[in-house]
MDTraj code that builds the backbone (N, CA, C; nanometers):
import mdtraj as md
import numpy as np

residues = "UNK UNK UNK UNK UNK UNK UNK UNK UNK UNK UNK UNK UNK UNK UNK UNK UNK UNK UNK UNK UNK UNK UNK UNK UNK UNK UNK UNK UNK UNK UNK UNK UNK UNK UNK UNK UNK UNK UNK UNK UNK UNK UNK UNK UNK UNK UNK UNK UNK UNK UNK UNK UNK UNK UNK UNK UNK UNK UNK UNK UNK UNK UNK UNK UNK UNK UNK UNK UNK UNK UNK UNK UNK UNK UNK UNK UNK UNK UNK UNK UNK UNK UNK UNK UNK UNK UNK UNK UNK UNK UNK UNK UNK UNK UNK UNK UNK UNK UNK UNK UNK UNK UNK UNK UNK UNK UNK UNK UNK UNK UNK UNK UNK UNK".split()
xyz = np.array([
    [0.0827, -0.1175, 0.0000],
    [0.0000, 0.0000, 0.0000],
    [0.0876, 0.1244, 0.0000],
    [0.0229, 0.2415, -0.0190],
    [0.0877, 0.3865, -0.0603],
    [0.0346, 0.4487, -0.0181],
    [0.0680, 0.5359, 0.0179],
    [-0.0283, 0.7130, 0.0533],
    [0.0802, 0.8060, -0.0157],
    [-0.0328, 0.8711, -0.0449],
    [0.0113, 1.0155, -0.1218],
    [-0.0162, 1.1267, -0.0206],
    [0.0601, 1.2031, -0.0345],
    [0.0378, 1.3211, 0.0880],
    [0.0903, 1.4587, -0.0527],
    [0.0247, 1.5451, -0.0970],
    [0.0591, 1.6509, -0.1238],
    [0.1274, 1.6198, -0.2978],
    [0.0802, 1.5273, -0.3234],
    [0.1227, 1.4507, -0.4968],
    [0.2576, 1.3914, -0.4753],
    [0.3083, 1.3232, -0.3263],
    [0.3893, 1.2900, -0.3323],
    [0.3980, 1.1580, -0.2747],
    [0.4597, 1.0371, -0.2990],
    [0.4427, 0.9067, -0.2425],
    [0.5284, 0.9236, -0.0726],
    [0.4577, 0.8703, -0.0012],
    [0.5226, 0.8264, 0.1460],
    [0.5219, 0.6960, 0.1798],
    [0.6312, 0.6429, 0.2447],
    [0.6642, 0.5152, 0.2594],
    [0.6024, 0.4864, 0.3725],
    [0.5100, 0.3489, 0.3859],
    [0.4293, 0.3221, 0.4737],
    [0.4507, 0.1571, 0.4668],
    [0.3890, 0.1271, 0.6201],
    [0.4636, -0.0395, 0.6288],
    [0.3119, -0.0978, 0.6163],
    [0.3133, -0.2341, 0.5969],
    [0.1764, -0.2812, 0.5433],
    [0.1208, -0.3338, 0.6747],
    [0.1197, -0.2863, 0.7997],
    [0.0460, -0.3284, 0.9064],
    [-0.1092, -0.2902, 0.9411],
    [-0.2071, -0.2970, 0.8532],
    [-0.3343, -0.2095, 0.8611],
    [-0.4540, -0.3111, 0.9553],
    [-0.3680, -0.3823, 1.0174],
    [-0.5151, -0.4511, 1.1000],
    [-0.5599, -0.3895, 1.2006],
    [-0.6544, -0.3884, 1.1817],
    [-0.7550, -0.2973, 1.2899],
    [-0.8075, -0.1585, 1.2106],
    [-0.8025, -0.1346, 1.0853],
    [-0.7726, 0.0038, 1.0939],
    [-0.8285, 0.0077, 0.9270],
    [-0.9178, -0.0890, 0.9047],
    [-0.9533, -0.1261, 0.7473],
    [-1.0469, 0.0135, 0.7211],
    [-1.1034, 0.0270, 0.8398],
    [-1.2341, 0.1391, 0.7676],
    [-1.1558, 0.2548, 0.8025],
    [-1.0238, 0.2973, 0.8765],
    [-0.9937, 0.4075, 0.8154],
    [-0.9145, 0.4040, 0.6573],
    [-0.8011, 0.3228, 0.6343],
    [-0.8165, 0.3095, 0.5232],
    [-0.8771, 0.3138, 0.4185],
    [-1.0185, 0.2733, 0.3822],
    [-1.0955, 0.2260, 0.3165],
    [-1.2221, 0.3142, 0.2960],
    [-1.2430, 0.3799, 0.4452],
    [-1.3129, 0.5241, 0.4757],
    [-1.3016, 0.6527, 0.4294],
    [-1.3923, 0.7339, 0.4663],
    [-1.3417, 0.9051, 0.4643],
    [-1.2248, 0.8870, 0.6024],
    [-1.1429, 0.8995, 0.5354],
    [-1.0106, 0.9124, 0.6911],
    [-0.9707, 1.0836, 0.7020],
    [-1.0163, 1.1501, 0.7929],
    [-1.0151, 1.3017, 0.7560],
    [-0.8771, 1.3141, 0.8629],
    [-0.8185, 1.2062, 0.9183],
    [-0.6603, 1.2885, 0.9805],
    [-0.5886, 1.1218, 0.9544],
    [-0.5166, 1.1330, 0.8400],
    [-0.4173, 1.0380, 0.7943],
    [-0.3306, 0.9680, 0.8754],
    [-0.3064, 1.0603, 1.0028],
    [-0.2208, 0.9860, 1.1257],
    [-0.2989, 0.8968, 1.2273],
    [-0.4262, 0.8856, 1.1729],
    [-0.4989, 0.7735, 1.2454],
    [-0.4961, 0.6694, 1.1886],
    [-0.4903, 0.5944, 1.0798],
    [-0.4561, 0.5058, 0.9772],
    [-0.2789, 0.4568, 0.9474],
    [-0.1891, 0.6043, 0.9732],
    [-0.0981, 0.5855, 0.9387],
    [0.0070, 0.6146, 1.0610],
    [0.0602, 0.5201, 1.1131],
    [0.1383, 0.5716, 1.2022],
    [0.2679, 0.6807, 1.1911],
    [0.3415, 0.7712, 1.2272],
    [0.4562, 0.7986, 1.1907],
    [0.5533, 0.7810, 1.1655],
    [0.6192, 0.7972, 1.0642],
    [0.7288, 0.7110, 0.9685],
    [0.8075, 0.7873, 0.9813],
    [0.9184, 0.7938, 1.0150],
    [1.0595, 0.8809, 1.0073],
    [1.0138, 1.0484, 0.9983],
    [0.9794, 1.0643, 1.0925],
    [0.9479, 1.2305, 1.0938],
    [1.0255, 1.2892, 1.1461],
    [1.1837, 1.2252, 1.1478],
    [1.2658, 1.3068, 1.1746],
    [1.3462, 1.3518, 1.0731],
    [1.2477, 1.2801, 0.8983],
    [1.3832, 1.3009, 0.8058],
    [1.3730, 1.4553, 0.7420],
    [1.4477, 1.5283, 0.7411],
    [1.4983, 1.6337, 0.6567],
    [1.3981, 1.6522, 0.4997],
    [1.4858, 1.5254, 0.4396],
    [1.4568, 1.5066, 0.3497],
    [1.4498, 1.4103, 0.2998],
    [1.2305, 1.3776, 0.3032],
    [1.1714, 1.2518, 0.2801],
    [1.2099, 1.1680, 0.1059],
    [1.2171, 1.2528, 0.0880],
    [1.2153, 1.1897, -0.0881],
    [1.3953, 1.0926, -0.0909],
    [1.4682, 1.1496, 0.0372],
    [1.6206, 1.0305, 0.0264],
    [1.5952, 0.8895, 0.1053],
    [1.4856, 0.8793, 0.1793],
    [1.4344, 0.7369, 0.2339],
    [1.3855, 0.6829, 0.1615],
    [1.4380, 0.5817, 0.1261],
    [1.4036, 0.4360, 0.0307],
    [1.4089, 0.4621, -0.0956],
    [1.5593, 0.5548, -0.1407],
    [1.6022, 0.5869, -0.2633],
    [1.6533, 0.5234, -0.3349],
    [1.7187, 0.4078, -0.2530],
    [1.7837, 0.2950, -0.3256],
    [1.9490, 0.3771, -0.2928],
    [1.9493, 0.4267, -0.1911],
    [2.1328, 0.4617, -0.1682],
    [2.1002, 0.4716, 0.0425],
    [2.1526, 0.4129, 0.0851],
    [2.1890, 0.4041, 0.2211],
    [2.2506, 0.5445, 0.2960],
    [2.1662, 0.6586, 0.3534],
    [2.1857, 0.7433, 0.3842],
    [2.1896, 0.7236, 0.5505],
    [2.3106, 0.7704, 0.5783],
    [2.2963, 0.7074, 0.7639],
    [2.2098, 0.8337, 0.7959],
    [2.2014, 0.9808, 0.7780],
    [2.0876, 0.9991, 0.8665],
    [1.9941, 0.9347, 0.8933],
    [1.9021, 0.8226, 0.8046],
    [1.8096, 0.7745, 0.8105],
    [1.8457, 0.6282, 0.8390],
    [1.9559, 0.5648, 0.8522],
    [1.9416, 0.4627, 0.9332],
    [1.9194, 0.4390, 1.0386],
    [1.8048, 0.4334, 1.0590],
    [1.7423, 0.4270, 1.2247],
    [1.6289, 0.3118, 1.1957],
    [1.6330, 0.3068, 1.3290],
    [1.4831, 0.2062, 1.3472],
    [1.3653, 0.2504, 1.2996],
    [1.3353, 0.4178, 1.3410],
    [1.2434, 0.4859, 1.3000],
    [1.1999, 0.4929, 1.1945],
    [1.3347, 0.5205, 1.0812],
    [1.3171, 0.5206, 0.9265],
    [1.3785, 0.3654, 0.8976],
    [1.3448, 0.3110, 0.9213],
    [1.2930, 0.1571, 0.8451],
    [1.4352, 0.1691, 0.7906],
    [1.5264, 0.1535, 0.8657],
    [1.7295, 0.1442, 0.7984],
    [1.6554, 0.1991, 0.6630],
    [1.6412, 0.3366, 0.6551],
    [1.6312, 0.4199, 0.5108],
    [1.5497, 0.3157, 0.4116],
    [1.4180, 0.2615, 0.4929],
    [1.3273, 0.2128, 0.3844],
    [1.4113, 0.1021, 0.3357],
    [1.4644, 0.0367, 0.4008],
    [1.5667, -0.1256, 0.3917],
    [1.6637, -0.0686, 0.2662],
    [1.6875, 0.0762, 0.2405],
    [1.8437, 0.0626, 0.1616],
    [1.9844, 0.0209, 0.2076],
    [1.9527, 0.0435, 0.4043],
    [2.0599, 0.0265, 0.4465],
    [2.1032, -0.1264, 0.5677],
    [1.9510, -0.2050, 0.5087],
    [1.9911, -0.3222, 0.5513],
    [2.1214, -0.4068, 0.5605],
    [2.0952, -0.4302, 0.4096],
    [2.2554, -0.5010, 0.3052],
    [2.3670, -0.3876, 0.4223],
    [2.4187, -0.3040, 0.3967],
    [2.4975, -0.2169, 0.4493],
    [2.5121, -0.3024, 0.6392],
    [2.4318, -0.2635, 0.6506],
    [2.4592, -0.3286, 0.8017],
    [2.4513, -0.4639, 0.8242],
    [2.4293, -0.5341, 0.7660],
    [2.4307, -0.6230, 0.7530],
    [2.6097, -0.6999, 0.7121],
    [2.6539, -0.6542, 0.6555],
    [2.7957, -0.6855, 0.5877],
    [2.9055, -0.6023, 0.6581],
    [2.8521, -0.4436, 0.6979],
    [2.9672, -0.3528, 0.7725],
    [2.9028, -0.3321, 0.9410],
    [2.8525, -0.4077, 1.0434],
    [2.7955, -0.3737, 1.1479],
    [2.8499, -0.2979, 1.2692],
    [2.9631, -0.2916, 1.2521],
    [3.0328, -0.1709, 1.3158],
    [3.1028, -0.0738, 1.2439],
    [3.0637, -0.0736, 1.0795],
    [3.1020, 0.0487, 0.9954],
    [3.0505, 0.2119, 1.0308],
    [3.1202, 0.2762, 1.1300],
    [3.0611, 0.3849, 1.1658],
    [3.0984, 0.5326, 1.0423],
    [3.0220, 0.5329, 0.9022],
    [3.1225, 0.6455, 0.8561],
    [2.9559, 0.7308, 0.8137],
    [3.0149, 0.8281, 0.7408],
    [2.9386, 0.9587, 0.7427],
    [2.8295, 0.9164, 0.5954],
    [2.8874, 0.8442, 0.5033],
    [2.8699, 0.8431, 0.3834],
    [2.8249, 0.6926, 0.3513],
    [2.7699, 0.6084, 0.4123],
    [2.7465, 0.4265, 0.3916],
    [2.7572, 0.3882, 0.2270],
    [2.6905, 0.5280, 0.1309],
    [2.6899, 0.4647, 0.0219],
    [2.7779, 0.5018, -0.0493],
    [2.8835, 0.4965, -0.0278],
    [3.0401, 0.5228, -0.0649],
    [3.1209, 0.3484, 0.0008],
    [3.0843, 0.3166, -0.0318],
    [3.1570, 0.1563, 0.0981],
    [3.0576, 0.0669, -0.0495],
    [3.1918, 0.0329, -0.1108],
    [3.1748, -0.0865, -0.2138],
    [3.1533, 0.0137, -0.3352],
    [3.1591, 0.1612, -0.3639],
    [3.0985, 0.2103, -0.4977],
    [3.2527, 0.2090, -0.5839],
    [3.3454, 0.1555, -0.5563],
    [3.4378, 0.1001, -0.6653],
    [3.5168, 0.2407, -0.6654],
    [3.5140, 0.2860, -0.5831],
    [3.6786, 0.3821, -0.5203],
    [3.6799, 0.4376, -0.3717],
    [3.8318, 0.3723, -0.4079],
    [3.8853, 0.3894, -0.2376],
    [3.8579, 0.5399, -0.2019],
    [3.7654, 0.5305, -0.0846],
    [3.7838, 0.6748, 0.0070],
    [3.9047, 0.7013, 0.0479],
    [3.9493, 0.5685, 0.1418],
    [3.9993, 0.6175, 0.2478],
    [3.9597, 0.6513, 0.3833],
    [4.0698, 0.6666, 0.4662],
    [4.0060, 0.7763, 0.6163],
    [3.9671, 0.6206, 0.6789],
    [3.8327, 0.7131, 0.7213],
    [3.7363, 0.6538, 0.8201],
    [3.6776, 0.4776, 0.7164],
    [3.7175, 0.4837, 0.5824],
    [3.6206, 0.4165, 0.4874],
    [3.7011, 0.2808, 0.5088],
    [3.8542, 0.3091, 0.5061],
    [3.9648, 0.1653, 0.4810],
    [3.9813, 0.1227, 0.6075],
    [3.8708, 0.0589, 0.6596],
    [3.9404, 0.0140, 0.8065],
    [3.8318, -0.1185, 0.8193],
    [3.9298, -0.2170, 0.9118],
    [3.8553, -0.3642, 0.9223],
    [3.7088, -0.3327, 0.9228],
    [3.6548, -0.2882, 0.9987],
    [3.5214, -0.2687, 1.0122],
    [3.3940, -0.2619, 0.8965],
    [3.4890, -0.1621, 0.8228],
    [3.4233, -0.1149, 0.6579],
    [3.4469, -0.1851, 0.5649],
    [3.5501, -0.2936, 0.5893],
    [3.5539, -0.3811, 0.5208],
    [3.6789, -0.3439, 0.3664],
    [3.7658, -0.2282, 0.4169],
    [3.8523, -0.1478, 0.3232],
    [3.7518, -0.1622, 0.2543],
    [3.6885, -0.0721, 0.2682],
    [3.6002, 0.0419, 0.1949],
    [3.5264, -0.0421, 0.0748],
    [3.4464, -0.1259, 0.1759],
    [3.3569, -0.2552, 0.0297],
    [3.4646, -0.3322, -0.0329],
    [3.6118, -0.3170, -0.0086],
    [3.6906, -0.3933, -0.1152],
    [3.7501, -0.3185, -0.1946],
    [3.6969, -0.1955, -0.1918],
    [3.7242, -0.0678, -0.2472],
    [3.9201, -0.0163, -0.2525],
    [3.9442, -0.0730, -0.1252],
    [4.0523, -0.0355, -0.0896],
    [4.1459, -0.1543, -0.0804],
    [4.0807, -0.2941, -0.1359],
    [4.1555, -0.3312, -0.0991],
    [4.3378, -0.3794, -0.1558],
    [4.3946, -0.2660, -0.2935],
    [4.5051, -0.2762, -0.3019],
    [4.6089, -0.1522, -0.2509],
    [4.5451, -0.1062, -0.1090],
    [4.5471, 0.0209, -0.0496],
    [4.5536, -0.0377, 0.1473],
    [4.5247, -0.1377, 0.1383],
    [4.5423, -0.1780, 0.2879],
    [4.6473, -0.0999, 0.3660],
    [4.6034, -0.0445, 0.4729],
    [4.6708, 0.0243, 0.5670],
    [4.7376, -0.0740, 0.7069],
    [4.8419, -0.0923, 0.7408],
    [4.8193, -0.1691, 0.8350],
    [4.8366, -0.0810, 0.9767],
])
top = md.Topology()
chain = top.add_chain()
for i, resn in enumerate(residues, 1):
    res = top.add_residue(resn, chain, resSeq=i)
    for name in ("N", "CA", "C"):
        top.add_atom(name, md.element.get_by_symbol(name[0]), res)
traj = md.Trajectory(xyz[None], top)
């Protein structure tokens, strides 16, 4: 399911039990149907863009609408500023080439630092 808010799509999780006739109803306040989804993001249109933005890796924002599952999943103590830079096929560096990050997706790896 989808909601549109303002001609624009918002990412919503498919949990609607209990809650068919607001859905399905005149629903005249959308946050009764829809719980709150990352209302802490800045900027909604970069959640579930298909690029792993750590502001939005949170619980709240759904690990950025599951872009940043894979990511944590493979780097789980990768703490860097930029997640979708880790594997894009050039070495950062820094914070990026270190065990954790996995030299930087592999990125780095004819760059190993010891």
């Amino acid at each position: 399911y989808s909601l549109t808010v303002d001609g624009e799509e918002v990412p919503t999780t498919n949990d609607f039990a209990g809650r068919a006739e607001l859905v399905i109803g005149n629903c005249t306040d959308a946050s009764e149907a829809f719980p709150p989804y990352c209302v802490s993001a800045s900027d909604p249109k970069r959640v579930g863009d298909g690029k792993c933005d750590s502001e939005y890796n949170t619980e709240e924002c759904g690990y950025d609408s599951g872009d940043c599952i894979s990511f944590n999943v493979r780097f789980p103590d990768c703490d860097v500023t930029r997640p979708e830079r880790v594997g894009d096929g050039y070495c950062h560096g820094g914070m990026y080439n270190t065990v954790e990050c996995g030299y930087d997706g592999g990125d780095c790896s004819d760059f190993v630092q010891a």
